[in-house]
N, C-alpha and C positions, 0 to 999 in steps of 0.2 A: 384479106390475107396479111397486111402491114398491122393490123391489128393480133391475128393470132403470131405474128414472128415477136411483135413489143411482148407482150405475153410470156412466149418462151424465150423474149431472152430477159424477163425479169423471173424466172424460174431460174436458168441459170445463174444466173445473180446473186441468188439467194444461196444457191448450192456451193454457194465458194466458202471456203474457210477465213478468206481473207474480210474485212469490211471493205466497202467500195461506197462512198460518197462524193455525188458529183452537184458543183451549185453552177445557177445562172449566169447573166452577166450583174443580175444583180446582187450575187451572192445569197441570192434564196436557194432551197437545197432541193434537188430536181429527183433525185436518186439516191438509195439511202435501205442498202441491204441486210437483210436478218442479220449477217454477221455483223455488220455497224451498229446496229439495235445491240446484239448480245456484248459487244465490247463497249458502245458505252454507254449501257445499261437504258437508254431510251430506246420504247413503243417507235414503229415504222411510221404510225397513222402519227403520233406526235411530233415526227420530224418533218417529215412532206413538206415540203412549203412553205415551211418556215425559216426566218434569217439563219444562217450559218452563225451566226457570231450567238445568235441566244440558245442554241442547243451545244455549240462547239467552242467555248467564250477565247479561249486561249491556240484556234488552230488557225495556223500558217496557210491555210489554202488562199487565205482573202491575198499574204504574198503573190502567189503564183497571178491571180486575177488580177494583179497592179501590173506586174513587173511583163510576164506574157513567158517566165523564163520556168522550167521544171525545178523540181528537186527531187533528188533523189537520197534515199535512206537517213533522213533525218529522224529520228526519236524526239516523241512526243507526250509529256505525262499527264494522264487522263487521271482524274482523281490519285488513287492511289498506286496506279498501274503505269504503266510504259510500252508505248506501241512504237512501231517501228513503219515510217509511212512513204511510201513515194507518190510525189505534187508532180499532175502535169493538164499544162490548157489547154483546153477546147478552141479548135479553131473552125468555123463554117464560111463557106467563100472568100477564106482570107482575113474574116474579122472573129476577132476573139469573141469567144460564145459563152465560157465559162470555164471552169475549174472542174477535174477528177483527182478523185484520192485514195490509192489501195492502203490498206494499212492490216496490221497485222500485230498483235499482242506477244510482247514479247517478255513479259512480268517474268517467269520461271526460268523462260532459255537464257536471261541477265542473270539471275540468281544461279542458275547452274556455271553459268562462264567465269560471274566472279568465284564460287568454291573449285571451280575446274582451278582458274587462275593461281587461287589458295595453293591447292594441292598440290600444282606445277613447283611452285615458290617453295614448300616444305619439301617435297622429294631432292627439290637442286639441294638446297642446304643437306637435308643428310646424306645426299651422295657428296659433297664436298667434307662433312666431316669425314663419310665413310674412307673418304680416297685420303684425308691430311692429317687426321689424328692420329697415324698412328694405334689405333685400336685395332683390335681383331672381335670382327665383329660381323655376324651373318642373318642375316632375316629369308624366311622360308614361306611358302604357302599352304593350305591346311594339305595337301597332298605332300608334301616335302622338299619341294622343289625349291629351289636357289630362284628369289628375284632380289637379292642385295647382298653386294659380303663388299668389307676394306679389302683396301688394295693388300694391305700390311697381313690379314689373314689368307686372302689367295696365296699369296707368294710362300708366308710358310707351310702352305698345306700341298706345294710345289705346281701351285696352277696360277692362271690370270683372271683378270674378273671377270672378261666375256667370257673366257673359258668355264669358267663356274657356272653361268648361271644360264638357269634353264636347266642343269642337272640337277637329278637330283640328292639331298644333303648327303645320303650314304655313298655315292661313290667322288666326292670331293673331301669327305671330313672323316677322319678315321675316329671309332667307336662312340660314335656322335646320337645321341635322342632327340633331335631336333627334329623330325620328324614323328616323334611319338608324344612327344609334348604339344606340336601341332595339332593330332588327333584326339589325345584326354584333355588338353586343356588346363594341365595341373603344374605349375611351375614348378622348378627343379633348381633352386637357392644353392651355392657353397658345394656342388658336386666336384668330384677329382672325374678329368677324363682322361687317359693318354693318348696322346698325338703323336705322331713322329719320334716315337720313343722318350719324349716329354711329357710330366705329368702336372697339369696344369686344373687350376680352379676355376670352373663356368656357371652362369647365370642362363639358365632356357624360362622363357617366359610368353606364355599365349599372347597372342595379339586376337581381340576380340571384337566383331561388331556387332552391339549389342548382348546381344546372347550367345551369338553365333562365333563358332575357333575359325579365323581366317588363315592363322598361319601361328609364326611363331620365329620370337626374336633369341635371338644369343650372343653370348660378351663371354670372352675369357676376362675374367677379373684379375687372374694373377698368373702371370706367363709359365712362373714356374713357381711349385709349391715352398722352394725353397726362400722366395720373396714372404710368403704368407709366414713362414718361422723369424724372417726377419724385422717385418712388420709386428707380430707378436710379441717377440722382443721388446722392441719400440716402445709399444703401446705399454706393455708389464714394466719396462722403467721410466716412461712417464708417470703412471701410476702412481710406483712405488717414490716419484718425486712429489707428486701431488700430496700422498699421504705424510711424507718427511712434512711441506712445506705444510701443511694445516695444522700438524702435530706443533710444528715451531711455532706457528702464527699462534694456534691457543694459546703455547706455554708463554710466549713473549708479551700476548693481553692479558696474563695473570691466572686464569684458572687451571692449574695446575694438579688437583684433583679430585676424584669421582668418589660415588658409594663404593664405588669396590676399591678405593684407598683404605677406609673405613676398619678396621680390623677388630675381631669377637663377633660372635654368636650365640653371646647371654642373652637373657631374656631383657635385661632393663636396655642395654643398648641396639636390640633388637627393632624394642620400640621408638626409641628415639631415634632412630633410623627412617623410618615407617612413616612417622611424624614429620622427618623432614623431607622425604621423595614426594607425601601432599604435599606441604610446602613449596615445592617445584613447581608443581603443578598450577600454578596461580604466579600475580605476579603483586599478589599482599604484603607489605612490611613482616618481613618475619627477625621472632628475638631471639637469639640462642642464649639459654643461661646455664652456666655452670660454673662451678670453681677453675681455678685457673691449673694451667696446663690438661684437660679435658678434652681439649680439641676441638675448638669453638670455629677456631679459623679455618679448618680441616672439614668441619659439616658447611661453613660458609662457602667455601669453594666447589664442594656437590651438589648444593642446592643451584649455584649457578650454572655448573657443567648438566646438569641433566632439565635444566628448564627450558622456555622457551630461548632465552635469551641468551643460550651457551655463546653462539657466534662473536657477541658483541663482549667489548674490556671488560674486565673483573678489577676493579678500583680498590685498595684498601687504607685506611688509616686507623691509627692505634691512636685515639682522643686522649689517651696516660701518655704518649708518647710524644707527645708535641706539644712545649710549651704556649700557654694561655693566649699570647700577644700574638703567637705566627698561626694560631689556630684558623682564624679566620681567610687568611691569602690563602693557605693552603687547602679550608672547602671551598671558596668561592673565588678566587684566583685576583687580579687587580689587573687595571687600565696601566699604561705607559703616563710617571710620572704622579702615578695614585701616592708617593711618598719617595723619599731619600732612598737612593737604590734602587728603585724601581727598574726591572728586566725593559729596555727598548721595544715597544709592540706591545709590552704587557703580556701576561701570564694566565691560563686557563689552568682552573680549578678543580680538584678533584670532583667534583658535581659534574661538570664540563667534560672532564675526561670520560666519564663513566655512561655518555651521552649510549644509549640504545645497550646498554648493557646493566652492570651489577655493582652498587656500592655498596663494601663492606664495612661498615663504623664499629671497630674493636673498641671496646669499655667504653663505651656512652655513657654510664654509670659516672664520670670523670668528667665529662663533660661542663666545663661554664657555665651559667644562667644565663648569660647573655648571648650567648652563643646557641645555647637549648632552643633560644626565640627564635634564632633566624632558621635555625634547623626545622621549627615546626612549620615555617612559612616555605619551605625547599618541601618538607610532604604533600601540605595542604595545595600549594599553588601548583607544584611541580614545575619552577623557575628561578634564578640567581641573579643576583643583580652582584658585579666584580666590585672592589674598594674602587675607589676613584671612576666609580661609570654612573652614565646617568639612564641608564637604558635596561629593560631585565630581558633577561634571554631565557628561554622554552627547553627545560630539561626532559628527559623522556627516561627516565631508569628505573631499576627496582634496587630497594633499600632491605639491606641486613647489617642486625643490628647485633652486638655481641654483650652480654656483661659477666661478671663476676659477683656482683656485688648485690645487696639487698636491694631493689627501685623502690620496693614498697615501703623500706624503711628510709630512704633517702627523699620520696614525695612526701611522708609524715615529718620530716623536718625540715623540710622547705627546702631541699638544696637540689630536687629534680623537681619539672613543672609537672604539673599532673595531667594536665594534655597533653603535651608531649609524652608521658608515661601510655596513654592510651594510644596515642598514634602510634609508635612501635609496639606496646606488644596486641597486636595484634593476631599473629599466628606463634605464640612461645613454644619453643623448644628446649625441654630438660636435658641436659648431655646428663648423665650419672657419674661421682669419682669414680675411679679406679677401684676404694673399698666397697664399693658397692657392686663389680660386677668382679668377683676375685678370680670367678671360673675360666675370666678370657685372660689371666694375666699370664699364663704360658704361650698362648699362641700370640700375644701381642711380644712378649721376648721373645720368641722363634722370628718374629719378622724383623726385630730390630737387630737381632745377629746377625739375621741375612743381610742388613742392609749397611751393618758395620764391616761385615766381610766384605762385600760388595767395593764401598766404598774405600775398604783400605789395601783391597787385595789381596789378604791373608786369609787361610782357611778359617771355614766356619766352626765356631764353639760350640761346644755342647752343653746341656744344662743338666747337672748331676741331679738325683731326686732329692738330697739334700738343698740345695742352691735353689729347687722348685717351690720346695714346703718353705723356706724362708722368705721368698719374695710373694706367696701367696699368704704370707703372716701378715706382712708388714701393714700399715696402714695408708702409706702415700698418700704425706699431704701437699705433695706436688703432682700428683696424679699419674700421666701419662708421659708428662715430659722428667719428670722424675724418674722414673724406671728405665728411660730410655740414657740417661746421664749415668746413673749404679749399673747398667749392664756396658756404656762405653768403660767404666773406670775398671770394671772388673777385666774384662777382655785386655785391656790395659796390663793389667797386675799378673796376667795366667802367663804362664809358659806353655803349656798343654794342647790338647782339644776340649777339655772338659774344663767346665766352671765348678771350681771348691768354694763350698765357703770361707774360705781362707781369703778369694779375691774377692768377697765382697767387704763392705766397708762394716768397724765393729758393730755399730747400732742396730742394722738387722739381725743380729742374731741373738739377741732378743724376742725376735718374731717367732723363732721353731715353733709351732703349735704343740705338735708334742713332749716338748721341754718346758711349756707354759704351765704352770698350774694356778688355779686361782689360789689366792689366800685367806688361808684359815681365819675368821675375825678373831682379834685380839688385840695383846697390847701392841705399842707402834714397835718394839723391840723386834718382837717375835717375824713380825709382819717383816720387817728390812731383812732379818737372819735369812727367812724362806728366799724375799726375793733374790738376794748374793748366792743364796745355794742354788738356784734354780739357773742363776746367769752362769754360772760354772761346769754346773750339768751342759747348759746348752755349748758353752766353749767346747768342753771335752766331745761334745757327739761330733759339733761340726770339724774340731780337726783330726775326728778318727781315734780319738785318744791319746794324742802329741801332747806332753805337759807345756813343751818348750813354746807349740801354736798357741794352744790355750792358753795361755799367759799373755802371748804378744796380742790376740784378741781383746782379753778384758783387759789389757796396756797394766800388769803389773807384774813383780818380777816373779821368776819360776819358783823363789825359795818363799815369796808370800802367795803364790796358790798353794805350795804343799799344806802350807799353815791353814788355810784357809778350808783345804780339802779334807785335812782331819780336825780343824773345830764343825764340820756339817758333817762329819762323819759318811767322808766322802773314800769310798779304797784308793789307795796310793801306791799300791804293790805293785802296779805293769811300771816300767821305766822306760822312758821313751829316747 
């Protein structure tokens, strides 16, 4: 009978959830149930018997068999687990017998407690924002129910926050989705709702676990729409400060204009146009060549504003314009004390300036030989060494280069180096004169009026078809800036709206194309008679047939054009 009770109550034993290990007095292990096996992962047959300390290296029960005292709920980490155990002695007749120990796995219910803990700690926080922010601000369940609103939104919606919640969102919050966005799931960004006869801007937004709509959050973003106009505001003149200050900031680093500065849409400056937006596009030495006033510096500054390196300074120097001796402080700047005069600190160089950006070298062509040297060592190295320094500094720019002038006939007499002649032109650009694109010379005068008017604040001029054909005669061998000089001088001279030829200066009118005729070959006699008669003719058309204009044109007196008019057998019968 004590045999079938040991039995069932080692049946029992095993039927607990908990482990139960009990050792001797000599701390060998006496008992030792399925659930002690399944927890710490040792066979029943291989514990039996054996020392407590070699199956259990780090357990507290050998305490209890020293001291004779219990413990109770102390945590115990078994490999990578934690159990939860209560120590207590064995006593027979009064003499300590040995040690039992229930214990119990507690790996998960610790990992739930510390997220449960989590959870407690994030809910206090947003119910402390919810109750001190000042937000209005409500969270719902996927059925619609109120389990969170601020205090600051109960009170305008004329309730409290126990009172809120546990109802639900439709009978606390007037014409409110908060509820329907908990069932679809589909956020509802920048909605107008009205409330309490206020029309305010809300944010509703699913709350999801997983996959799964749990509920659904909402924020009035702006109490009243007319914050959202104010803001708007706001934001359109920072904006519009933003754009002032970048607009400043370019024009104050120097590039000042774009391809659509650029004026005509002939075909030769078409392409030279074309030629330079590739050019942009790279960050290659590019050359501009063209005769002077052409508008060298005008493509130099497009090619910077549309490249990479728009952001950074637009650097310029005119190498004709800066005597021989200060040429070089001014590319490469000097140290403090570099000479007599020397700036205190020293002076950085246009090389230095132009650091992450663009420098322009107008007439290179002009350029020194000795100076040409150090210039090719500023492409090749991409670095400056200042007068008076002992140290070379790390440039980073792109070089445009400008001329006028022949290179190819200036490297044939030795007064440009011919390396340096290949180091710039690398990507060359033909700007065309003025005589070569004559089709644009109207729309390039409409803009110069505009810009004469503009700047002087007198109404705009007009150009008569006479004043047109003449300045599309002429040759301009100052090109572009030249046209723009004969159209301030005439604007000058007019009374009117309209440009006569009378306000332009005498030597164009010469140009009338249809007052031109070539001349007959012959003797030199003949030849001069044609041209005098031909400058007379063209006198007479431009001023309408005014003897007294025609005169003050070709600057001689009324009574030697009549002379004049009837030695070319020119009529004299209208009197003016």
């Amino acid at each position: 009978m004590p045999e079938r009770s040991g039995d069932f109550l080692g049946v029992i034993l095993d039927s607990l959830s908990s482990g139960v290990l009990a050792i001797d007095r000599d701390a060998n292990i006496i008992v030792f149930n399925d659930a002690a096996a399944r927890i710490l992962g040792v066979p029943k047959e291989s514990a039996l018997g054996k020392p407590l300390l070699s199956i259990v290296p780090n357990s507290g029960l050998v305490n209890v068999l020293r001291t004779g005292a219990p413990e109770v709920g102390r945590p115990q980490p078994i490999g990578s687990r934690t159990v939860m155990t209560n120590r207590s002695p064995i006593f027979r007749d009064g003499a300590l017998a040995g040690a039992v120990s229930i214990f119990q796995d507690i790996t998960e219910t610790e990992k739930i407690s510390r997220e449960l803990d989590s959870t407690k700690v994030l809910v206090h926080t947003l119910e402390e924002v919810l109750a001190g922010a000042g937000e209005w601000m409500v969270v719902v369940d996927a059925s619609g129910v109120i389990t969170m609103i601020s205090e600051a939104y109960a009170e305008f919606n004329g309730v409290t926050v126990s009172g809120a919640i546990g109802k639900h969102v439709t009978d606390v919050i007037e014409n409110t989705r908060m509820h329907i966005v908990a069932r679809s799931g589909v956020a509802e960004l920048g909605e107008t709702q009205a409330i309490r006869g206020r029309d305010v801007i809300v944010n509703r937004i699913p709350l999801k676990d997983g996959d799964r709509v749990v509920g659904a959050y909402g924020r009035v973003v702006f109490k009243d729409v007319a914050q959202l106009r104010q803001l708007a505001g706001k934001l359109n003149l920072l904006e519009s400060k933003v754009r002032y200050y970048e607009e400043e900031l370019t024009h104050l680093r120097g590039a000042k204009y774009t391809f659509d500065s650029i004026v005509g849409s002939g075909p030769s400056i078409t392409a030279a146009m074309e030629e330079a937006r590739r050019a942009s596009r790279t960050d290659s030495t590019v050359l501009l060549r063209g005769e002077t006033g052409t508008g060298k510096e005008l493509f130099a500054h497009a090619i910077h504003a549309a490249g990479q390196r728009r952001s950074g300074p637009f650097i310029k120097l005119n190498c004709a314009a800066v005597p021989a001796e200060l040429l070089e402080s001014e590319l490469f700047g000097y140290e403090e004390g570099a000479f007599t005069g020397a700036k205190k600190g020293g002076k950085a160089g246009k090389f230095e300036l132009a650091q992450g950006g663009t420098f322009f070298l107008d007439e290179i062509g002009d350029m020194p030989l000795p100076m040409q040297a150090k210039l090719l060592r500023v492409l090749q190295e991409r670095e400056v060494e200042r007068i008076g320094g002992t140290s070379s500094r790390q440039v980073d720019l792109r070089i445009i280069a400008a001329t006028g002038r022949h290179l190819e006939e200036l490297v044939g007499n030795g007064t440009f180096r011919t390396d340096l002649y290949y180091r710039v032109h690398v990507i060359p650009v033909h700007i065309p004169p003025l005589r070569e694109r004559r089709e644009d010379v109207g729309e390039i005068a409409e803009h110069f009026l505009s810009k004469i008017s503009s700047d002087s604040g007198e109404p705009k001029r007009r150009l008569s078809d006479e004043v047109l054909a003449i300045l599309r005669s002429h040759g301009w061998p100052g090109n572009v800036r030249e046209l723009q000089n004969v159209l301030e001088r005439a604007v000058a001279m007019s009374r009117g709206d309209v440009l006569l030829p009378e306000h332009l200066p005498p030597h164009l009118l010469r140009a009338v194309t249809d007052a031109v005729k070539e001349v007959v070959p012959g003797s030199l006699a003949s030849a001069k008679a044609e041209t005098e008669r031909n400058a007379i003719l063209a006198a007479l058309k431009a001023s309408g047939g005014n003897k007294s204009r025609a005169a003050d044109l070709l600057r001689i007196h009324r009574v030697k054009l009549y002379e004049k008019m009837k030695r070319h057998g020119i009529p004299t019968s209208r009197e003016n």
